[in-house]
N, C-alpha and C positions, 0 to 999 in steps of 0.2 A: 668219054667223060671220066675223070679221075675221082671226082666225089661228086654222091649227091647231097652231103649234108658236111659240117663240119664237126669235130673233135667236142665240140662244147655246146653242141645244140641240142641232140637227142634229150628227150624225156619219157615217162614211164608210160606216159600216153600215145606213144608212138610203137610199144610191142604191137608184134609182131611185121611190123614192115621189112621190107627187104631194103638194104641200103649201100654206099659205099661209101668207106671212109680213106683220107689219104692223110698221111702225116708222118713223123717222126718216133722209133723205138725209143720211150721212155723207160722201161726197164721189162726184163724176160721174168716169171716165175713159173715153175716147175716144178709138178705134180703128179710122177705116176703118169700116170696115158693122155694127161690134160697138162695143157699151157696157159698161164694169162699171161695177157703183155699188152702194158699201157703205150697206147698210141698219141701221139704228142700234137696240136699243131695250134696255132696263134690264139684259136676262140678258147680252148681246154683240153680236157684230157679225157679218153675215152677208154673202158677196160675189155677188152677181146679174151676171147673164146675157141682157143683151137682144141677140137673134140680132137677123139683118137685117133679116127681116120686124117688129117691132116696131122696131129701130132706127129705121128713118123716122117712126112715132110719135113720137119723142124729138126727130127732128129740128125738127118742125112744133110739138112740143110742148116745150122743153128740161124736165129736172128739173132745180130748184137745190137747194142745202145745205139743208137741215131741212124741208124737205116732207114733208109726211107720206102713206106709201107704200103701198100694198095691192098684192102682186102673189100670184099662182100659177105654180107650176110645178115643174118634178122635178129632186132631185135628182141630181146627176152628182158625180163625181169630177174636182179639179182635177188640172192638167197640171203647173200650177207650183202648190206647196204653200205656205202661211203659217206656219208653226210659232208665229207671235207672237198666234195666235188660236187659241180653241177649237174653231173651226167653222173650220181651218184647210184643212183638206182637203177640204174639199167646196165645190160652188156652188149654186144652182137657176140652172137654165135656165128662163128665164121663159117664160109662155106666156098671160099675162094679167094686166093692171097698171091698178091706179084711182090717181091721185092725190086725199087725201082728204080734204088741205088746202094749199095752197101757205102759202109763206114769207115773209117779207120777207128782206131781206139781212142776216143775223144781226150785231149790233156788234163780236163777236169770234169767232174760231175757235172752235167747240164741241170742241177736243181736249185732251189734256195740257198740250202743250206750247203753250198759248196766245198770244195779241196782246193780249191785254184785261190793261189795269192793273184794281188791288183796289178802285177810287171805278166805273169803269164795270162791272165785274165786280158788286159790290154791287147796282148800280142798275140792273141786268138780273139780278138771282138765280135766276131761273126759268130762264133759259137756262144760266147759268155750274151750274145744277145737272142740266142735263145729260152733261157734262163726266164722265168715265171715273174721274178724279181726286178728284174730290170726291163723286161713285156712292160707290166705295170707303170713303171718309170717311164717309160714312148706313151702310153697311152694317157695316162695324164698329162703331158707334155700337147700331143695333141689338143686333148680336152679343154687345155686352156689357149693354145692355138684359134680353138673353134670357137671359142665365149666370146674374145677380144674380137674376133673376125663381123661376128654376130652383133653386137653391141656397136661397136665404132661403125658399121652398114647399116644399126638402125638408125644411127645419128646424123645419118650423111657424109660420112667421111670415106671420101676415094682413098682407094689401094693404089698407088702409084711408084713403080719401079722408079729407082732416084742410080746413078753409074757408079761401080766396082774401080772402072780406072779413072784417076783424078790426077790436082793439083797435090806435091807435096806443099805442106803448109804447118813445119813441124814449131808449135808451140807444150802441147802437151807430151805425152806419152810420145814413144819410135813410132814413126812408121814405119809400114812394112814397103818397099819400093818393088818396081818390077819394069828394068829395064825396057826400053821401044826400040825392034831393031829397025820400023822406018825411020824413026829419029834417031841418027847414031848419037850416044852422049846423052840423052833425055832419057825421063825416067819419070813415070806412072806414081803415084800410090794409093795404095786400097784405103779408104775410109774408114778412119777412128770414127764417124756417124755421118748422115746425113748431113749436115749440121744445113750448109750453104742452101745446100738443094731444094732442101723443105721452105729454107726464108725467100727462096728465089718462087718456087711455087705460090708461095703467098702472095707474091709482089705479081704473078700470072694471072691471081682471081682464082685459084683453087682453094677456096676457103677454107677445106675440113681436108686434109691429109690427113694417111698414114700408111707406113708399111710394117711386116715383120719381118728385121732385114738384117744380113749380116754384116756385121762391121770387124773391125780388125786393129789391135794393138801390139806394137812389139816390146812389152813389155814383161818382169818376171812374174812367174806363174805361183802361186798358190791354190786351194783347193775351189776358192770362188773364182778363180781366172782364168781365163782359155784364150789363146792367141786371136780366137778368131770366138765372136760370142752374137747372142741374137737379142736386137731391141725392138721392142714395140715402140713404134719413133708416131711422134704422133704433132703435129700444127694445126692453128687454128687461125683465122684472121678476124679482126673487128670484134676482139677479145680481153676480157682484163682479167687480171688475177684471179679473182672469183668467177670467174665461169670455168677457167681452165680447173679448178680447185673442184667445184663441185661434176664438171663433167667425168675425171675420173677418176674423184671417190667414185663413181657408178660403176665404170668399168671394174673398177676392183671387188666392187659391192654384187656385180654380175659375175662377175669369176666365180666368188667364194662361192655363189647358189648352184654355178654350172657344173663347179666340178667338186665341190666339199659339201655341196647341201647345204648349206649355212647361211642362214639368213643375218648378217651384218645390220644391225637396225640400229646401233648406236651412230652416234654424229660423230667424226671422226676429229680426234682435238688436237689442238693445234699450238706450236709451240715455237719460242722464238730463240734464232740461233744458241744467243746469249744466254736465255735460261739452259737449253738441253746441255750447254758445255757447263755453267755454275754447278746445275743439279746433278747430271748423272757424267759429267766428264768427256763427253763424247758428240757428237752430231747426228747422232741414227740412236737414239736412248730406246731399249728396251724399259717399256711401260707397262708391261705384263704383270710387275712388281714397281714396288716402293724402293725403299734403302737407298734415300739420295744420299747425296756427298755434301758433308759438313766441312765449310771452308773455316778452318782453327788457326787462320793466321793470325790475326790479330790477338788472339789469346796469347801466345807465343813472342810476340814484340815484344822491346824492349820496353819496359814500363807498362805494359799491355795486361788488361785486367778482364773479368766476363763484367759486364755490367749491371747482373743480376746477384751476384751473391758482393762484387766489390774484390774479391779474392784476388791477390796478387799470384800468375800462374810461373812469371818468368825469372831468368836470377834463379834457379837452382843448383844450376851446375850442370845441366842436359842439355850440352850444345845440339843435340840430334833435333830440338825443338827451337832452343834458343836462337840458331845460327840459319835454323832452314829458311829457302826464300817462300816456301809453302808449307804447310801443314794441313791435309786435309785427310778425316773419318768415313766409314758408315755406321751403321746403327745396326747388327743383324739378331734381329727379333728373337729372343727362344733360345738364346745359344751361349747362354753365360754359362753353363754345365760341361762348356768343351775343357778336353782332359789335357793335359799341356803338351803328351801325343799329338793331340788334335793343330793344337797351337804353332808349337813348334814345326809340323806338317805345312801349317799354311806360310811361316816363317821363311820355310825351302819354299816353298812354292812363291814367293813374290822375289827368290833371290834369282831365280832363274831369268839366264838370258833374253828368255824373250819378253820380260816383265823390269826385270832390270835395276831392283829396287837392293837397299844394302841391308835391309833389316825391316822387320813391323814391329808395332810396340800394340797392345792389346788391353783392355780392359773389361774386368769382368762386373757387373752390376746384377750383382748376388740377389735371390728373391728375400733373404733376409736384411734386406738395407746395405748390406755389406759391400765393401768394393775392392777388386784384388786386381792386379796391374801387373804386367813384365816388367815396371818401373816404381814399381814400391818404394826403392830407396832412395827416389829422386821427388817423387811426391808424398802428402800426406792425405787417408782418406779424404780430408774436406775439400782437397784439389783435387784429387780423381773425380768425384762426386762432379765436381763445379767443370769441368772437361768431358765427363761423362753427359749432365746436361745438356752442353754449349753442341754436342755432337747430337741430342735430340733421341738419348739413351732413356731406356724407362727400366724397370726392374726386371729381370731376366732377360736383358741384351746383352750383346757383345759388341765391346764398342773396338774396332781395327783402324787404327791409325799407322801413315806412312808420310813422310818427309823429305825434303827435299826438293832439287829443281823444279820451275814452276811446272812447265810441260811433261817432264817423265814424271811427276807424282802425279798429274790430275790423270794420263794415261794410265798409270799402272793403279788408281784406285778404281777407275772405271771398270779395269779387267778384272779384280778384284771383286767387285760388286758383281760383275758375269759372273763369277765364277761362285760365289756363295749361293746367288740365283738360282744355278743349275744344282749343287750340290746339296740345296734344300727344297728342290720338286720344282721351284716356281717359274722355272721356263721350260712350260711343257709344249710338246710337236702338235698337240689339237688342239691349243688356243693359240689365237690372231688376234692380234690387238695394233689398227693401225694408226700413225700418226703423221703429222706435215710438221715440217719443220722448215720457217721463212726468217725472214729476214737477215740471211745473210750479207755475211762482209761483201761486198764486190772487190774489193783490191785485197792483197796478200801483197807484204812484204818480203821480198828475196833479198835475204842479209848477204849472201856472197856476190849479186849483181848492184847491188843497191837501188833497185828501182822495184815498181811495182808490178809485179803481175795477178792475170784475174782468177778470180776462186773458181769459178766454173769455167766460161771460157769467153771470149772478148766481142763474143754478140750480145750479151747478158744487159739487160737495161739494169739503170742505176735508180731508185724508188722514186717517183716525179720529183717528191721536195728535194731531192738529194741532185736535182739533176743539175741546177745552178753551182750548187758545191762543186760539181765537177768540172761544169764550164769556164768557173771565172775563177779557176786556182790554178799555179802551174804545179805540175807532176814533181818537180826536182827534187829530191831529198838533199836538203843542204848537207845537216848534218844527221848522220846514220844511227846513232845514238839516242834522236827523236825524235823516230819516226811515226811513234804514236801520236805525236803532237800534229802532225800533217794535218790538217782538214781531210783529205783522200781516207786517211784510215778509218773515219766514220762513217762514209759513205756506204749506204744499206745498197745490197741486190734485193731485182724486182720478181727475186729467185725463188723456189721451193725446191724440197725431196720430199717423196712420200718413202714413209720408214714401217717396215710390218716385223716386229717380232726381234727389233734391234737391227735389219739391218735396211739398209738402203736400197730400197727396188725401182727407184723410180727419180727423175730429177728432171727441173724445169725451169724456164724464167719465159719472162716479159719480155722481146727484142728489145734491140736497137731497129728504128725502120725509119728514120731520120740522119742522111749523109754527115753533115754535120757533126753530130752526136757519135757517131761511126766513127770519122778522124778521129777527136777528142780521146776517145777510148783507147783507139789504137796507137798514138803517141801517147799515152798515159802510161803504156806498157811499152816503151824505149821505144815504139819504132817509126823510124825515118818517113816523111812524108813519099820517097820514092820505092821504100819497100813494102807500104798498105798498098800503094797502087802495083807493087807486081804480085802480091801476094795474093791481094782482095779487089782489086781493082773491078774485077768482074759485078760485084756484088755493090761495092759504090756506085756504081754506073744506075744497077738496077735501082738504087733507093732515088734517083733522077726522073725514074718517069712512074708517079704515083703509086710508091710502097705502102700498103697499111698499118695499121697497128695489130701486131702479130704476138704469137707467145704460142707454146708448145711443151712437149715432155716427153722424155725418152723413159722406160720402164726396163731394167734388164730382164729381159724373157727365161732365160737359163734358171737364175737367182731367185724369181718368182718360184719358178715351178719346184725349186729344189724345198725352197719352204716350205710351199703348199706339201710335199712330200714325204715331208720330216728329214730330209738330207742336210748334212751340212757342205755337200760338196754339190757343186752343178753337173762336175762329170758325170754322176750318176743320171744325166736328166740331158747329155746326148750322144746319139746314136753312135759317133767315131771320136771322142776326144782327142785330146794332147796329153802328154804325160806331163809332170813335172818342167823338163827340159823342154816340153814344147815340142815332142818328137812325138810321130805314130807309129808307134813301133810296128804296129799292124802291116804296113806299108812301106818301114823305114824312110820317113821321110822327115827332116829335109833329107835331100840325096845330092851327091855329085851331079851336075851335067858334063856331056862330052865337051873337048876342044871345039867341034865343030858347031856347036851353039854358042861357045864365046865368040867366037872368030864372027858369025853370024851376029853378035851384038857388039861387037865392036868393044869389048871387054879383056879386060887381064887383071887376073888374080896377084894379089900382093898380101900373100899368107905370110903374118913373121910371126 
């Protein structure tokens, strides 16, 4: 037997037992004729006691960092206490010790508070997943593994493995493909989701799926993206909107208790595409806080007045407002007192490339009535005032205004408003605040194909009223120019997201589970009656011998858990990421293969 106990269990009510402990050298100290040296392993950390008589062992013998340790011997009571450990109060005094493995000299500190940058950290993962800090990161990772698992079992919903090797069927994101060397010329690819599988389940009689499953996108990476990522994919059959809706608010409402303690008792509020883009610019709105977005266009027209004071704002001479196809503010609370350091500061900060903006104009709403502006010499107090208003400014705000095309201003005010957010406390890592966000667009215009593709993806039901709209119109964009005028571009999804903390962990809709209605969708999105049947054929067949009315939701597991976490990245939250590039460096992979596996797949490289 190697251990009778682990590193993080012993207590003070266990002196005098005999024991053994096995783990990892977390650090040697040395004392004259005595040694301590904390032993490391998954549960905590344990502090050892080599008296004199095994001291000279150590001395003939040193321990270093990460060795791995076998010792015996009894517990005692420390002199001096650790309170920052479990196993604070106690020691063993050893009385017999195997080393089981020596070390090399580790690339970095195995603690918190590391030496090791994220490129050497990556390309030792084995060791940096020793680390106390990212333990915590697996273990809550599990925790919430285990809530979902528990909850979607209380509900009755089977765990059912759905296949890794599929149809390509590239509409979204790359896939990743993977050559068949029984099929020479054919070719596999991994799952962007479930999607098919789960609707095909449905259409089986397995009412309540779900799995926790890995899917795969070959697409570029950022700090929320992994080539390869985990969704709680979840269906239901004989289901409408609100059931899917309040079944997992529960699940999330289960989470929070399982692994944060937190009892979520508010009703979770719900918001419609179109307001989350008018108010906060974006479709995942952080709700944590206030500071919507004041749409100032119309102030700004030509001829264009506020309707409250009569003030004529336009015709000054400030094409930056004049001429913009947008103009839109926030209001941030408290912050008229910023120094034009301050200003100027946030000025570079929206000129930056990945905000994109050519300038802000700023207004101050002094607590002495007074108003002071980056544009003084293009307005007069009573129009700052009357702008200041119209933007939902009170006395000691600051009102930030930016300009310009419709889409990169409402974007860049949105990040904007993030960013004041954070720099003023009010998006903090231990409040949650979650929302649904419905009625989305179902079609999206693609201005460089001229046709319409769908916001989620082309199983997504169109809202019932909506669904005549789409039946008895045709698709064709006459002319491109207006395309809003379509009928199709009003047509609502019978879609949701659930959004916690600004971002989007979760998304869903209503099927399609009528043949029918299936073609319709898929020639709405350019494609040929003889390429739904080779693409999807499988799946129209099935809505032929009695499909239900189905609907589902996918949650990204990664994204959750990083939240729950305080992370902004998911990497932190699993066990072997990807870097940037989508490499493991750990492993270096991707990697060449030999000739003799092309030749075996009937393949040749054409590198230019």
């Amino acid at each position: 037997m190697y251990r009778t106990h682990t590193c993080g269990e012993l207590r003070v009510n266990q002196v005098n037992e005999t024991v053994t402990l096995a783990g990892w050298v977390q650090t040697v100290r040395k004392f004259g004729a005595i040694t301590f040296v904390d032993l490391r392993d998954r549960y905590g950390i344990t502090q050892l006691l080599f008296g004199e008589t095994l001291n000279a062992a150590l001395d003939a013998n040193p321990l270093g960092r990460e060795f791995v340790l076998q010792i015996t011997g009894k517990v005692q009571e420390r002199s001096s206490k650790n309170a920052n450990i479990s196993t604070g109060d106690i020691e063993i005094n050893v009385t017999a010790f195997t080393v089981l493995n020596k070390s090399a000299v580790p690339p970095f500190t195995i603690q918190d508070d590391t030496d090791g940058g994220d490129d050497l950290r990556m390309k030792y993962r084995f060791l940096d997943l020793r680390r106390n800090a990212v333990k915590k990161n697996l273990e809550l990772r599990y925790s919430v593994n285990r809530s979902a698992r528990n909850y979607l079992h209380e509900n009755n919903f089977m765990d059912i493995e759905t296949p890794f090797l599929i149809k390509s069927t590239p509409e979204g994101a790359r896939d990743f493909v993977v050559p068949s060397r029984m099929n020479p010329g054919q070719f596999y690819a991994l799952p962007q989701s479930p999607q098919t599988f789960k609707q095909l389940l449905m259409v089986s009689g397995y009412d309540r799926y779900y799995q926790i499953v890995k899917c795969f996108r070959d697409e570029d990476l950022r700090a929320d993206r992994q080539p390869e990522f985990t969704q709680i994919d979840c269906e239901m059959a004989f289901v409408e909107q609100e059931d899917i809706l309040n079944m997992f608010e529960g699940l999330v409402k289960r989470i929070f208790k399982d692994v944060k303690n937190i009892d979520y008792l508010e009703k979770v509020e719900r918001m419609s595409w179109e307001d989350a883009m008018w108010n906060f610019g974006n479709d995942k709105p952080d709700i944590r806080f206030g500071m919507k977005l004041a749409n100032l266009k119309s102030v700004f027209l030509k001829g264009g007045n506020i309707e409250a004071t009569g003030e004529l704002i336009n015709g000054v001479g400030f094409g930056v407002f004049d001429n913009a196809e947008t103009v839109l503010a926030i209001a941030v609370a408290g912050c008229s007192e910023y120094t034009r350091k301050q200003t100027d500061e946030l000025t570079d900060w929206v000129k930056r490339p990945q905000i994109g903006m050519q300038g802000l104009v700023y207004i101050k709403c002094n607590t002495d009535g007074t108003y002071k502006s980056s544009v003084d010499k293009f307005y007069t107090e009573d129009k700052l005032k009357a702008i200041a208003d119209s933007a939902g400014a009170k006395a000691g705000d600051l009102v930030l205004i930016l300009a310009g095309r419709e889409e990169r201003t409402r974007k860049a005010t949105s990040e904007l408003r993030l960013e004041m957010g954070k720099r003023l406390g009010m998006r903090k890592d231990d409040e949650f605040k979650l929302l649904w966000v419905m009625d989305f667009p179902l079609f999206e215009y693609a201005e460089d194909d001229n046709r319409w593709v769908a916001r989620h993806h082309p199983f997504t039901s169109p809202k019932p009223d909506h669904i005549e709209v789409m039946i008895n119109n045709n698709p064709v964009i006459e002319n491109a120019e207006k395309y809003l005028e379509h009928p199709y571009s009003n047509i609502k999804a019978n879609a949701y997201d659930m959004v916690l903390n600004g971002n989007e962990i979760g998304g869903g809709s209503i099927r399609i589970f009528q043949r029918a209605l299936q073609e319709k969708m898929f020639a709405a999105l350019g494609m040929s009656e003889e390429e739904a049947l080779h693409k999807f054929g499988f799946l129209l067949g099935a809505f032929e011998y009695g499909a239900p009315p189905h609907g589902g939701i996918a949650f990204g597991f990664d994204r959750l858990c990083s939240i729950l976490g305080g992370s902004e990245s998911i990497r932190d939250f699993i066990a072997f990421p990807k870097n940037n590039s989508g490499r493991d460096v750990m492993i270096d992979a991707p990697s060449e293969i030999d000739a003799k596996q092309f030749d075996e797949l009937q393949i040749k490289l054409n590198l230019k």
